[in-house]
N, C-alpha and C positions, 0 to 999 in steps of 0.2 A: 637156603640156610634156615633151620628152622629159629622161631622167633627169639626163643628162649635162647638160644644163641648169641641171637642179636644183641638182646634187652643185656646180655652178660657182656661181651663185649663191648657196649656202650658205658656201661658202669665201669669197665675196668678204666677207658678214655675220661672221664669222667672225672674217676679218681685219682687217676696219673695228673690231670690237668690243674685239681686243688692242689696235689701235692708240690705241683712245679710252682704255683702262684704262692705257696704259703712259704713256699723256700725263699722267691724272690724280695715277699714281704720281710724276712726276718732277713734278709740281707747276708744271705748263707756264704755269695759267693767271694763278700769279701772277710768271711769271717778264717778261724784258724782250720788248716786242714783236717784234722783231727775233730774236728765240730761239723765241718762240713755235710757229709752224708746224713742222709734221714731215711730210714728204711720206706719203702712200700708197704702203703698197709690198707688190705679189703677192706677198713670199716671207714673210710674215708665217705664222708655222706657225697653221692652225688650231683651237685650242684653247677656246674658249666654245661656246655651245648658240645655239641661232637667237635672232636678235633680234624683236620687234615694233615697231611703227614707236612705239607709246608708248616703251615704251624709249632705242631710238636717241634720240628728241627730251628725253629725263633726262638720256640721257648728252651729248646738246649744250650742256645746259639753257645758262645766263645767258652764252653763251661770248665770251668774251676771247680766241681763238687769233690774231686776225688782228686789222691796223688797223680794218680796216670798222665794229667794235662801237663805235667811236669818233665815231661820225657818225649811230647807228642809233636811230629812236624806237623797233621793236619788232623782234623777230628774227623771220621767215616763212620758216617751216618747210614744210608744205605740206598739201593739204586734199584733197580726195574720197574715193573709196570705197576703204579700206586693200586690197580684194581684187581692185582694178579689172582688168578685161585689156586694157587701153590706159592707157600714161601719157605724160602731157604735160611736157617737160622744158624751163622759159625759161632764162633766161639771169641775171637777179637781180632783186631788189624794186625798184620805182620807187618817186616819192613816193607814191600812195595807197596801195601795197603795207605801205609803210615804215609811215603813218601807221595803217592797219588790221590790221595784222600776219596778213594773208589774200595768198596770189599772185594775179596776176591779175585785180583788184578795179576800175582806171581804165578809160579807154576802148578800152584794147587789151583790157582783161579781158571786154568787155562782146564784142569783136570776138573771143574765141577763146571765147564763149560760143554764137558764132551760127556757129562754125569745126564745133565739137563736135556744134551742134543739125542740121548738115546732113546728118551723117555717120549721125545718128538716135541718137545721144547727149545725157545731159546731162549736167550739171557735174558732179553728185552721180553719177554712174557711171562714172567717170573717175577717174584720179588727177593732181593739177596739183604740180609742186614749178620748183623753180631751184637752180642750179646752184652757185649763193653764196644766204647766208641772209639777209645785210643789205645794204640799199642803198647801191651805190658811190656818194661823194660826187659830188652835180651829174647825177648820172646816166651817169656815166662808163662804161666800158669794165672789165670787174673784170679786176684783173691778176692775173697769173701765179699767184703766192704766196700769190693770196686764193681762187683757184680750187683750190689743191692742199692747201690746209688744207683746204673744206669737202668735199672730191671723197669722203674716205670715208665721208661723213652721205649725199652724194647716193649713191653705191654701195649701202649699208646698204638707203637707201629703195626703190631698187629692187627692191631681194632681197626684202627686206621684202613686198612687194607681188608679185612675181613674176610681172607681168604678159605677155600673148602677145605685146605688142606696144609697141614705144616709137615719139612722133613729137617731134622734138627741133623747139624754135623757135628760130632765129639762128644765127649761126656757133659760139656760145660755149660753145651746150647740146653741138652736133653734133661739134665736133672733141674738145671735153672727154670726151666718150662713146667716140669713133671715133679718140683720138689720132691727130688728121692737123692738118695745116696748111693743107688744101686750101680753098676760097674756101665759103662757103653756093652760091652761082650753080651749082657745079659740083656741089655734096653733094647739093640737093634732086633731088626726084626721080625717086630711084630708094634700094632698101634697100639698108642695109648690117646689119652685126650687132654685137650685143655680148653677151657671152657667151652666147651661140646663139639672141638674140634679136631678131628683125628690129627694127630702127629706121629711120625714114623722117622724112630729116632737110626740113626747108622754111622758109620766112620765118618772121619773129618776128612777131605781129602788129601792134607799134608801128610794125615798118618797110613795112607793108602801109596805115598810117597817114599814113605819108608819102608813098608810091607808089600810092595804090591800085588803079594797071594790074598789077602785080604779082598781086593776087587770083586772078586768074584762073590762075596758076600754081600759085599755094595749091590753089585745086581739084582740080587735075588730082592733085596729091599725094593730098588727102583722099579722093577717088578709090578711088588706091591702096592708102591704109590704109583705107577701108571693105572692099575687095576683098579684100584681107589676112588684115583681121579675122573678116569671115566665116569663110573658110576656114579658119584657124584653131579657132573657136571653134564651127562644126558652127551657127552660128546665120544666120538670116536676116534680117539690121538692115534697113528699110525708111530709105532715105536721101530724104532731101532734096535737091530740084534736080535737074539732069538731069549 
């Protein structure tokens, strides 16, 4: 990874890490919901040591920053190899999510388990997280202001992990990563970056659930982050499928 990567990534952990201490300082989590959130914000001066993902998930610990903990049976944080060089980015916990406090766990979880195994991956060499940590009520769409309170746990986890390569599932992971507005249709694909990290954004697998002619565009991504991946990592993954 080159350095300038690094040094970026370090600063995002950095910043996430003031921002979690200056929240606990002002005693956010027992303040009014509506006061609660504090956005994410790059000018946040650098001043802590690097986080571990044990860490960050202390400093999330029981959190109350947003409505959502208000509907949540468990918080999901996120699971695979803390050193993966690929991570997987959804969009927030469903109900088996919610009820197992594991990402990924339903029938979509089962369908980006067989997403990962084609690539010549498996779960456990990977890293899986989302975007929001608790399940939007009914299964909703997370808004705005539930996105930008957990965005510096998700920042954190990636620095955290500093993997070669990110594949976002939905529109929620990709634009949240890629601040754009632009459609999933138009994002998958093809790469874009986030702090000097190729991401290759593509469907969610729940909405590949609903569509399932859609797959075959999943592939063609997977594809490309197999192709990616390689090259990056000086490794020769034997893929699945043609």
């Amino acid at each position: 990874m080159p350095e300038e990567t690094k040094q970026e990534l370090l600063e995002l952990v950095k910043a996430a890490q003031t921002l979690i201490k200056d929240t606990e300082r002002r005693g956010q989590k027992e303040a009014p919901l509506e006061k609660q959130t504090k956005p994410f914000s790059k000018d946040l001066l650098p001043v802590a040591e690097k986080l571990t993902l044990e860490e960050v998930r202390v400093q999330l610990g029981d959190c109350t920053r947003c409505k959502l903990h208000l509907h949540r049976t468990h918080l999901v944080f996120g699971v695979g190899n803390p050193k993966a060089e690929l991570i997987f980015v959804g969009e927030g916990p469903g109900r088996d999510e919610d009820l197992q406090g594991e990402p990924f766990v339903g029938a979509a979880g089962k369908l980006l388990d067989d997403i990962i195994e084609s690539i010549g991956l498996s779960r456990d060499e990977v890293y899986i997280c989302n975007v929001v940590k608790c399940r939007p009520p009914n299964n909703r769409n997370p808004e705005p202001d539930e996105i930008e309170t957990c965005q510096p746990f998700l920042f954190a986890q990636i620095a955290c992990v500093a993997p070669k390569l990110i594949c976002t599932l939905g529109k929620f992971a990709a634009q949240t990563l890629l601040k754009v507005e632009t459609p999933i249709s138009v994002l998958r694909g093809r790469f874009s970056q986030f702090k000097g990290i190729p991401v290759m954004p593509t469907y969610h697998p729940a909405y590949l659930l609903r569509n399932p002619s859609a797959k075959k565009e999943v592939w063609q991504d997977m594809k490309q982050v197999h192709a990616e991946l390689c090259r990056l990592t000086g490794k020769n993954i034997p893929r699945k499928g043609r």
